[in-house]
BAFI-3210 file (N, C-alpha, C; in Angstrom, 3 decimals, decimal comma, padded with zeros to 6 digits):
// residues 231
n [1|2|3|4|5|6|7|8|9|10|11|12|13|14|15|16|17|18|19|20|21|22|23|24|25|26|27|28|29|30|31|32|33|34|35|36|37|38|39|40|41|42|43|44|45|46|47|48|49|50|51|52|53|54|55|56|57|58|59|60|61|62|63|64|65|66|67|68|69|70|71|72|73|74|75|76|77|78|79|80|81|82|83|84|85|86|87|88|89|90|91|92|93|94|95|96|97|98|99|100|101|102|103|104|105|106|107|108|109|110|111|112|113|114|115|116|117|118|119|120|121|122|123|124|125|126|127|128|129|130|131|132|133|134|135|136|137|138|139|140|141|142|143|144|145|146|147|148|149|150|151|152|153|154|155|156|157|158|159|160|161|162|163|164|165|166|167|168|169|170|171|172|173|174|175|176|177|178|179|180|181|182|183|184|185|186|187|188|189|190|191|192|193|194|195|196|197|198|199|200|201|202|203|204|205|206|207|208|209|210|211|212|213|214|215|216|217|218|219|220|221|222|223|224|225|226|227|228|229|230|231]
n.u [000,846|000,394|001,275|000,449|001,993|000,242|-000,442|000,427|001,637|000,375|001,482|003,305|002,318|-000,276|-000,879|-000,635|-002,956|-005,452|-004,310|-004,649|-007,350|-007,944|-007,321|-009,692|-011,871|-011,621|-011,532|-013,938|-014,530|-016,552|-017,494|-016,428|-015,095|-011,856|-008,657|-005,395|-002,500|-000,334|002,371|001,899|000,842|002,999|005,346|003,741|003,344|006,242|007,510|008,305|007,580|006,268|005,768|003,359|001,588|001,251|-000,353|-002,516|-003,192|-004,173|-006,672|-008,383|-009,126|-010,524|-012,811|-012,359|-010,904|-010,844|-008,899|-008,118|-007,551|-005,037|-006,130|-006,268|-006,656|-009,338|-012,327|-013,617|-016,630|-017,548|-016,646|-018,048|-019,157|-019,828|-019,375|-016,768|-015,371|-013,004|-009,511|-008,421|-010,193|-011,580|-011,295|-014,467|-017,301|-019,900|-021,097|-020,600|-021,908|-024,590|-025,086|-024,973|-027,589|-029,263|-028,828|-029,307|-032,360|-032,977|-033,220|-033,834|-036,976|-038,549|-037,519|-039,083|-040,984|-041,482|-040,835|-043,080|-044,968|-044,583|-043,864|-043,435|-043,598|-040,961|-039,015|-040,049|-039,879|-037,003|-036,407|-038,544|-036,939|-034,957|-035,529|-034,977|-032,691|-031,953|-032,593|-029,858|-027,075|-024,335|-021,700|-022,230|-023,509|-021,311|-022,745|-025,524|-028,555|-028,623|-031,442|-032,158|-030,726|-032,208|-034,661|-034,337|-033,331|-035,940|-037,340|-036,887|-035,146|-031,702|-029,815|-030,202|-030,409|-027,385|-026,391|-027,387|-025,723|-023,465|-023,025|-023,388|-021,392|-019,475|-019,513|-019,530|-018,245|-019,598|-022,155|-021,986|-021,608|-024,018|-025,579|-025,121|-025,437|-028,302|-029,465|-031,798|-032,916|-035,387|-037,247|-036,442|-036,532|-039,214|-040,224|-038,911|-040,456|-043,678|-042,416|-042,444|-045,116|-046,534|-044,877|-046,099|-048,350|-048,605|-048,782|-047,604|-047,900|-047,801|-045,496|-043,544|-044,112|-042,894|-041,098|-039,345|-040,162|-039,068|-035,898|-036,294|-036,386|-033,885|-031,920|-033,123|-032,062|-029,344|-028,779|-029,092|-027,424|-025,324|-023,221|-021,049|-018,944|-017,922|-019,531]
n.v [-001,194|001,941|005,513|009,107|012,318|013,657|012,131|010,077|006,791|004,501|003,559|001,267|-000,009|000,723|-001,047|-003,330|-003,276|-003,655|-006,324|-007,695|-007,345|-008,696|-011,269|-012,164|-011,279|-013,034|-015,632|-015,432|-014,737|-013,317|-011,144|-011,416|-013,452|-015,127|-013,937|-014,746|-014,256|-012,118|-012,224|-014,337|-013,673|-011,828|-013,695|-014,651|-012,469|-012,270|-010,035|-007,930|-008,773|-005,225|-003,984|-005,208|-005,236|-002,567|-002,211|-003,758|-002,302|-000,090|-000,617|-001,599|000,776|001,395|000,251|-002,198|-004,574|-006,108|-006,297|-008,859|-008,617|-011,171|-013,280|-012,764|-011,781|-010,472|-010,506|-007,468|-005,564|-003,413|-004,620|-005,092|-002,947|000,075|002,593|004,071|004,553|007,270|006,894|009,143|011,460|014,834|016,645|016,234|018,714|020,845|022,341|019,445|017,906|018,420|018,251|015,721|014,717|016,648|014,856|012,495|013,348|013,460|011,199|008,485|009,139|008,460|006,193|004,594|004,944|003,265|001,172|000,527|000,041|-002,217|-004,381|-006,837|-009,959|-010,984|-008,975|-006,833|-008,162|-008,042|-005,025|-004,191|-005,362|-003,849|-001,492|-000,958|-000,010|002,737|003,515|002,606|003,870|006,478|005,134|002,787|-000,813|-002,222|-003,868|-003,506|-003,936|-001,075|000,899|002,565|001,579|-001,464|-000,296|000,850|-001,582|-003,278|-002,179|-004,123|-003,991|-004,214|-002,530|000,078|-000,389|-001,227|001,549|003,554|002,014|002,484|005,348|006,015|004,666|005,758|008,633|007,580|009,664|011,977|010,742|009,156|011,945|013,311|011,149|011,375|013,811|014,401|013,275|012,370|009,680|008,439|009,544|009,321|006,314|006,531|007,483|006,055|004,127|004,956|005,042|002,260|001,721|002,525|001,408|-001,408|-001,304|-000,644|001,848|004,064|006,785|007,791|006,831|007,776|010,443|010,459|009,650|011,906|013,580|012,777|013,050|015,608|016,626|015,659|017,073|019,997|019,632|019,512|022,005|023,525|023,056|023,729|023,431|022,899|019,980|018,879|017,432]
n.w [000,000|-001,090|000,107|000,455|-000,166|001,957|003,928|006,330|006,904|008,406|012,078|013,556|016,053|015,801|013,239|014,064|016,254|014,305|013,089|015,430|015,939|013,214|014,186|016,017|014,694|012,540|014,114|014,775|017,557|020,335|022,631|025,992|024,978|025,397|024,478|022,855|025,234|025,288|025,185|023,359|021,390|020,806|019,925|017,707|016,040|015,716|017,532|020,156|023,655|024,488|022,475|022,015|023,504|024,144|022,131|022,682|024,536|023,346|021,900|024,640|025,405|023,571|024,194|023,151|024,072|026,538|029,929|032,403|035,545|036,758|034,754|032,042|028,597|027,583|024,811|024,544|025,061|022,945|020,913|018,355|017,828|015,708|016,452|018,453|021,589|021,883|022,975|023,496|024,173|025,423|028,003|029,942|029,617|030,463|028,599|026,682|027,986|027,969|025,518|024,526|025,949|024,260|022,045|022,644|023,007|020,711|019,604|021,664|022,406|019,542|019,606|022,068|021,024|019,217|020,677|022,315|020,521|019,038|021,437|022,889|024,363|025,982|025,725|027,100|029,715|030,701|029,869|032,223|034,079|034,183|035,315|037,726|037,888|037,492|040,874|041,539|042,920|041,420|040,528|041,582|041,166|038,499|036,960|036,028|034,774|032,110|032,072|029,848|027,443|027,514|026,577|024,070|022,735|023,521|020,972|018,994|016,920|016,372|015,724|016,294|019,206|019,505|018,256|020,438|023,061|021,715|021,563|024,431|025,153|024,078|025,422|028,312|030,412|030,420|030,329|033,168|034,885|034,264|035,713|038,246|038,748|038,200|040,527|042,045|042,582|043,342|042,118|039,088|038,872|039,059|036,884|035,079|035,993|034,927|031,868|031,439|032,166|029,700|027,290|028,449|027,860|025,596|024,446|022,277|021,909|024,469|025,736|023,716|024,978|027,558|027,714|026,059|028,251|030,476|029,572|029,377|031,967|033,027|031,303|032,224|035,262|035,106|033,428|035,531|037,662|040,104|041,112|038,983|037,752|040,328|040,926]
ca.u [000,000|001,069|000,556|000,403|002,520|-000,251|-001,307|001,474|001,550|000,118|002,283|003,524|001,094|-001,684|-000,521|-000,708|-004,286|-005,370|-003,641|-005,406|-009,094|-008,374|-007,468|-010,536|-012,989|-011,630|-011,802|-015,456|-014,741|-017,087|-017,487|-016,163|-013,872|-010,470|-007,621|-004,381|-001,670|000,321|003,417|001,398|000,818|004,493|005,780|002,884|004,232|007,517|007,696|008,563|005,666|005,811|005,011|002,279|000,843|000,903|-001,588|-003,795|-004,006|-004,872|-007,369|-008,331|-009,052|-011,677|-013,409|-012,781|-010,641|-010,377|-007,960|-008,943|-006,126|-004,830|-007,124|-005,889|-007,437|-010,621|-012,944|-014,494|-017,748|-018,026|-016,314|-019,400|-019,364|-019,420|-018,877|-015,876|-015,137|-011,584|-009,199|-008,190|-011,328|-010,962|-012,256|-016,053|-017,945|-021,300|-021,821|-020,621|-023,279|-026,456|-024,785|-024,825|-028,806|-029,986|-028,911|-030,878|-033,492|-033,663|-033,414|-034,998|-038,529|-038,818|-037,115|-040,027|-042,571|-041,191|-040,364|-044,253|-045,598|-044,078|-043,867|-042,683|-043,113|-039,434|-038,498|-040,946|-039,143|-035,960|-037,018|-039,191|-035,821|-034,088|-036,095|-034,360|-031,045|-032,492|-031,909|-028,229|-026,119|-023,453|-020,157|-022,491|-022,518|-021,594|-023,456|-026,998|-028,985|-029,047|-032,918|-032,730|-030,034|-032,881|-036,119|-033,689|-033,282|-037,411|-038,053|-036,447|-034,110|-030,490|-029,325|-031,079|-029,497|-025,972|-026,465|-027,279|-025,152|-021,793|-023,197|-023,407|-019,947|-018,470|-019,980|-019,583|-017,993|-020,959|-023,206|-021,630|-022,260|-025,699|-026,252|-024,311|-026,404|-029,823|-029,475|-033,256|-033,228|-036,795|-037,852|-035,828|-037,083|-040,780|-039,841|-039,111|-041,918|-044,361|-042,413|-042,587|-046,200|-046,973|-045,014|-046,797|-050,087|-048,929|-048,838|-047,019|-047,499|-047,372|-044,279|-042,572|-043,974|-043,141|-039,338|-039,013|-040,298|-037,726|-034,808|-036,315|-036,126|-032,665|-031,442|-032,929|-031,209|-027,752|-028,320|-029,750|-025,984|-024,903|-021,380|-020,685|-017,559|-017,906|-020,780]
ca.v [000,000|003,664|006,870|010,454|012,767|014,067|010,704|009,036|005,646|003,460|003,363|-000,436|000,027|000,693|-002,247|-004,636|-002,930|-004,100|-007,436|-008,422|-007,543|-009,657|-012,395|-011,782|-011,977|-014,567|-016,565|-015,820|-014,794|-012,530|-010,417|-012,423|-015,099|-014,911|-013,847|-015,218|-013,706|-010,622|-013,204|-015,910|-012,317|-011,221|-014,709|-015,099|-011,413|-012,476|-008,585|-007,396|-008,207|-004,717|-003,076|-005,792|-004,445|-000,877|-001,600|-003,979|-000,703|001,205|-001,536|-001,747|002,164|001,785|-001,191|-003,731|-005,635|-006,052|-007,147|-009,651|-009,275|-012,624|-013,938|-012,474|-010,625|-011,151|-009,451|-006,109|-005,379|-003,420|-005,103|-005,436|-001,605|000,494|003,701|003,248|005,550|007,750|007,071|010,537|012,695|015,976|016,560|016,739|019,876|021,218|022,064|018,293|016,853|018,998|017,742|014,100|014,957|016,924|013,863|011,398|013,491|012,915|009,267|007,922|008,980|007,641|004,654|004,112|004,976|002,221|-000,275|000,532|-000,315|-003,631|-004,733|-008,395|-010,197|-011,665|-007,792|-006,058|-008,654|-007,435|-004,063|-003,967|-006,280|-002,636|-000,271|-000,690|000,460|003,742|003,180|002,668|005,358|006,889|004,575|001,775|-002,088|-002,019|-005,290|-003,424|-003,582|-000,175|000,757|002,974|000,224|-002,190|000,547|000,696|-003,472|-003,526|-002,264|-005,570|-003,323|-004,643|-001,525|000,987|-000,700|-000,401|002,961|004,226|001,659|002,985|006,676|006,119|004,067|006,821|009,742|007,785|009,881|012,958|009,613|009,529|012,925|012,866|010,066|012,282|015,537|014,075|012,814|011,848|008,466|007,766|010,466|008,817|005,325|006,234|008,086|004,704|003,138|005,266|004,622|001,073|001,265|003,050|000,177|-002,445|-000,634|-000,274|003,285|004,625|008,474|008,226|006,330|008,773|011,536|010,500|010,046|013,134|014,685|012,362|013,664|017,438|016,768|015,253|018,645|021,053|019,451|019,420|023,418|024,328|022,668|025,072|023,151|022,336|019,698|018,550|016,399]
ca.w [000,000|-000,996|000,995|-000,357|000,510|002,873|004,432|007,180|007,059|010,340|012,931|013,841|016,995|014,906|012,543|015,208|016,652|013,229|013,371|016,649|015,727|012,674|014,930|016,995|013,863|011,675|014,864|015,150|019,242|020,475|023,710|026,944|024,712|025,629|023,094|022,888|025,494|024,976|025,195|022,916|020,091|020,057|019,445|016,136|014,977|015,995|017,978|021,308|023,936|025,010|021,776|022,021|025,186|023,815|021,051|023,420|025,597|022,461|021,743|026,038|025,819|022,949|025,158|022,350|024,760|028,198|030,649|033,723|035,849|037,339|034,216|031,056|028,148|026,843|023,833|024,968|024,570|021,935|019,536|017,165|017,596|014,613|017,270|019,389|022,499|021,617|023,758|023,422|024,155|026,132|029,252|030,078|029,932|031,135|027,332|026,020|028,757|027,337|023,533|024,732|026,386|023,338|021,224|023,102|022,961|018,858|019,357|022,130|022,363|018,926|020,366|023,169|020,796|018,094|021,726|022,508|018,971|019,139|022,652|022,767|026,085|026,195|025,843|028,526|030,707|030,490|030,331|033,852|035,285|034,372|035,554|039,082|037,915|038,591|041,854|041,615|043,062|040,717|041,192|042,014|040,440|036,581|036,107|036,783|033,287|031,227|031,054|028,364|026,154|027,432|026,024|022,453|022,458|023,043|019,725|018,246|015,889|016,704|015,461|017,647|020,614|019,280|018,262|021,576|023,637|021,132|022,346|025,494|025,762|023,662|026,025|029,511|031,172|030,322|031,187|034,565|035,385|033,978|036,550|039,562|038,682|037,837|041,559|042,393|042,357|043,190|040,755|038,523|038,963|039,038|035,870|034,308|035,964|034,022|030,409|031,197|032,150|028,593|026,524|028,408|027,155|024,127|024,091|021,648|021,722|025,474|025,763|023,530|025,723|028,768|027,644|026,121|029,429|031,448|029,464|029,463|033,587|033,246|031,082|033,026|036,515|034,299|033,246|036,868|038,727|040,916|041,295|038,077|037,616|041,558|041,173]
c.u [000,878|000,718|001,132|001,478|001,992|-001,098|000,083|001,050|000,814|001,213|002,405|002,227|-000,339|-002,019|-001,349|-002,270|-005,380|-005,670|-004,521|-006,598|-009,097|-008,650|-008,858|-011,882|-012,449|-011,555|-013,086|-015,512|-015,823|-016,910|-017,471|-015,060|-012,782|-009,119|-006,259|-003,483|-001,261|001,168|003,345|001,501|002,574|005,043|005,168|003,544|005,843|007,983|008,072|006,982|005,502|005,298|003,732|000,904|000,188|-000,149|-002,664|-004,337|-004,622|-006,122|-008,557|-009,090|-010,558|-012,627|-013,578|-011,995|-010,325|-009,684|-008,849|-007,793|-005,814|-005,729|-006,585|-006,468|-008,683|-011,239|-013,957|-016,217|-018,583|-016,852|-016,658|-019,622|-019,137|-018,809|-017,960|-014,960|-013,472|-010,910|-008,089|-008,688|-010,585|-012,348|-013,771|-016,005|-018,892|-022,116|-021,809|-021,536|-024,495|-025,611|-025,558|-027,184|-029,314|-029,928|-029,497|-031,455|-034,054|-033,973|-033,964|-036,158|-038,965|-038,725|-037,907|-041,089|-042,396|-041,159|-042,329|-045,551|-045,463|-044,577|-043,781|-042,472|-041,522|-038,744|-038,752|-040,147|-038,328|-035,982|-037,491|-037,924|-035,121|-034,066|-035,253|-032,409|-031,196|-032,294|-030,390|-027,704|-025,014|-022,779|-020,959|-022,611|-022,587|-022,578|-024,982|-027,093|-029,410|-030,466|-033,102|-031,769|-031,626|-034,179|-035,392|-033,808|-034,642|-038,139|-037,372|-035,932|-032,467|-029,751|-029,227|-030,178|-028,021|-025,806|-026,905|-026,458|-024,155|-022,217|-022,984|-022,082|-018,969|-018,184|-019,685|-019,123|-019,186|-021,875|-023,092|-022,133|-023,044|-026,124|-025,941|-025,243|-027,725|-030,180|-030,875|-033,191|-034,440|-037,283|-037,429|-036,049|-038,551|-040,740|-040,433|-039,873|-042,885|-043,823|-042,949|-044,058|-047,150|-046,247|-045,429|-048,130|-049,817|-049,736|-048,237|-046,325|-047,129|-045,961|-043,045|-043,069|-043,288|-041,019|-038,713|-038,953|-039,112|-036,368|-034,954|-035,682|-034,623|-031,814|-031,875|-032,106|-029,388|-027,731|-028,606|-028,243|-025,743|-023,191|-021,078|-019,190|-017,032|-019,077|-020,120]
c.v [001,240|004,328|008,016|010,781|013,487|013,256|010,117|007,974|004,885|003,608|001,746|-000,671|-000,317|-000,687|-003,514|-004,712|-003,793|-005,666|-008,403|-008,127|-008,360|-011,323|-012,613|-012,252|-012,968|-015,798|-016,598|-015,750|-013,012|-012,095|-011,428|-013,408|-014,774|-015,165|-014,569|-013,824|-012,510|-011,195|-014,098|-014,607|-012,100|-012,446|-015,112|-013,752|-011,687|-010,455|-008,734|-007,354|-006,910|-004,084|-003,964|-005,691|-003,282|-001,303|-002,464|-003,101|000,419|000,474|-001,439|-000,219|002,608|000,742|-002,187|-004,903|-005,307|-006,794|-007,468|-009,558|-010,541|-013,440|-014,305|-011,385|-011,121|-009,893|-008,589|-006,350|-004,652|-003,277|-004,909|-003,429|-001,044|001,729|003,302|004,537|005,904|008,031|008,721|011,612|013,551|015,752|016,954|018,106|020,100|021,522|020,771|017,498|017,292|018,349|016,227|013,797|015,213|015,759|012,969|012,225|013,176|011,434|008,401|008,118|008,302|006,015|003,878|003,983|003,271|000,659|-000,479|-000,516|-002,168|-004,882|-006,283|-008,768|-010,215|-009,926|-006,927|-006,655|-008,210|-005,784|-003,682|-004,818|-005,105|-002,218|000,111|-000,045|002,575|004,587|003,198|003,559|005,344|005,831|003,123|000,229|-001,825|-003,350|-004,502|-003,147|-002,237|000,164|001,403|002,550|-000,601|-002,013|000,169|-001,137|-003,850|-003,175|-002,884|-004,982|-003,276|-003,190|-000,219|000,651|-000,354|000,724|003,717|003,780|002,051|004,673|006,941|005,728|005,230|007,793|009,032|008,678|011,337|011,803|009,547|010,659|013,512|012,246|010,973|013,329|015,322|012,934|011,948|010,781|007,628|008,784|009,594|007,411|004,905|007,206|006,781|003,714|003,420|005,157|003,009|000,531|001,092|001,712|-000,953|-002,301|-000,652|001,312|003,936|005,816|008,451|007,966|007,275|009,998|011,846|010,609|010,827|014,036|013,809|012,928|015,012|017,272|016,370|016,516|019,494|020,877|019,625|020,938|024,039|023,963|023,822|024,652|022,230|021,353|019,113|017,555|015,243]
c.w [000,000|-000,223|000,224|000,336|002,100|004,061|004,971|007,190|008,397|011,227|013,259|014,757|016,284|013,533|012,833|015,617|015,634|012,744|014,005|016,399|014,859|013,281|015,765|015,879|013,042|012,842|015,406|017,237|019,374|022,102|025,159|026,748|024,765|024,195|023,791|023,682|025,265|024,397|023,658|021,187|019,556|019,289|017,891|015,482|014,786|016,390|019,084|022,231|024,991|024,236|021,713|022,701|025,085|022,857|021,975|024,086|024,786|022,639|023,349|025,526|025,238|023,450|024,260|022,873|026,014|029,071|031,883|034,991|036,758|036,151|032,600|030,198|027,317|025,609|024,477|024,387|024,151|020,957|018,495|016,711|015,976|015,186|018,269|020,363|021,701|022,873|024,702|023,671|025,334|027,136|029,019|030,095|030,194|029,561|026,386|026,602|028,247|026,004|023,850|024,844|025,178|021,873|021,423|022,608|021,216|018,844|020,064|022,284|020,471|019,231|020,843|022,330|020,168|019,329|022,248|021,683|019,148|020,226|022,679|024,362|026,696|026,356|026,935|029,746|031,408|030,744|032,167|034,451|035,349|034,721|037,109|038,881|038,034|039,698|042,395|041,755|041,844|041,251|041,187|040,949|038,893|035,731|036,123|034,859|033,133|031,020|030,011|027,118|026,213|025,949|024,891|022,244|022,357|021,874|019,089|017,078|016,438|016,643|016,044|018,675|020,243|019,187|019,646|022,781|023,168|022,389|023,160|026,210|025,326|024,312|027,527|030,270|031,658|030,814|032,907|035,648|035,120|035,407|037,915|039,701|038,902|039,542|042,852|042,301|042,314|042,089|039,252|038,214|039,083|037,441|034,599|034,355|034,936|032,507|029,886|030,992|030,812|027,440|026,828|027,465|025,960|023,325|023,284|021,731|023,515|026,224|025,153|023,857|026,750|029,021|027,307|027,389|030,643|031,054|029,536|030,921|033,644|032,732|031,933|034,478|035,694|034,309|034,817|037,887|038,954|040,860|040,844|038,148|039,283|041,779|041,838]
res [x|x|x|x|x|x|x|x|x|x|x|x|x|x|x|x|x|x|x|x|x|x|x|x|x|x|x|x|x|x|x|x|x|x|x|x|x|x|x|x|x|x|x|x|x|x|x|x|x|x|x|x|x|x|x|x|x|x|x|x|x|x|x|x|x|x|x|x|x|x|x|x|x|x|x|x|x|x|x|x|x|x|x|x|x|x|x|x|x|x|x|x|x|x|x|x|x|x|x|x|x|x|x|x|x|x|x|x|x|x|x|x|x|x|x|x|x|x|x|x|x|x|x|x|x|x|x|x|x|x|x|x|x|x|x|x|x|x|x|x|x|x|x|x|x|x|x|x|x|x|x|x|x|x|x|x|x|x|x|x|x|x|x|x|x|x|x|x|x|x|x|x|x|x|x|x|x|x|x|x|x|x|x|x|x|x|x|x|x|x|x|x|x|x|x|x|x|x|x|x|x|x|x|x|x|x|x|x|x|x|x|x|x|x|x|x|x|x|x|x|x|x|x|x|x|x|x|x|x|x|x]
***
């Protein structure tokens, strides 16, 4: 392969980055299956396993792989991603958290209406098992199910869900302090009671009312912080 004069080549790092996702899909491993070593990599490039390390941490940074420690490294989860957090972004701001907010707001209340329309027991399930994450203080367990990944996964469009689970992995750290600011927790969890109640019903319009008016309440507590950046 050529490069322009205005186009640098890859860097070896980036080579390798490359390298190891091919290994990853032509082996058909998906999110959880464990990759080959750091040690077990340099030896197949025949490289150094620290430049090997450096691109798993590039790799590590965009969550397409993760380390276990005492375990090894396994495939991230989002691999499958087409959006992939930069491990480079600049610090949060009070105007990148309303960006992150005013972009939900284009995409999920369609979301609820379209998860409404549908409504699929096996999905509602899942869904109402979410609704308690809510609940969850900031910091608290990372295993607790996503309810509004869940709401996107209930309108049985694979795509939808990725697209707001990349967003949201791309933006955690504005997600974070979303969750820190918007500090109500029962407000917040009777919030999601009433969306849930509207796609059991098979509400449509009210489902995508009710989530528009949950993220209006989640922006205005974000522009109303008194002590911004201390949450």
């Amino acid at each position: 392969m050529t490069y322009s004069a205005s186009e640098a080549p890859p860097s070896l790092s980036d080579r390798l980055t490359e390298s190891i996702l091919g290994i990853i899909r032509d082996g058909g491993l998906g999110p959880g299956d464990a990759i080959p070593s750091a040690r077990e990599l340099a030896k197949r490039f025949e490289i150094t396993t620290p430049t090997i390390r450096e691109a798993l941490r590039k790799l590590e940074a965009t969550g397409a792989v993760e380390f276990r420690h005492g375990s090894g490294t396994y495939v991230g989860p989002t691999i499958n991603n087409v959006v992939l957090a930069n491990p480079h972004r600049p610090p949060i701001t009070k105007e990148s958290v309303l960006q992150l907010i005013s972009a939900r707001l284009v995409i999920e209340p369609a979301i609820a209406a379209q998860s409404a329309a549908l409504r699929q027991p096996e999905n509602l399930e899942r869904l109402e098992a979410a609704v308690t994450n809510a609940l969850v203080p900031p910091g608290g367990p990372s295993f607790a199910l996503n309810f509004h990944i869940e709401l996107a996964a209930a309108s049985g469009n694979p795509l939808l869900t990725e697209l707001l689970a990349s967003l949201l992995k791309v933006r955690v750290r504005e997600q974070q302090q979303i969750r820190a600011l918007y500090d109500n927790r029962t407000r917040d969890h009777e919030e999601h009671l009433a969306i849930v109640a509207a796609v059991r019903a098979q509400d449509s319009e009210r489902a995508e009312r009710l989530t528009r008016e949950h993220l209006d309440n989640i922006r205005a507590a974000v522009e109303s912080a008194a002590a911004w950046g201390q949450a």
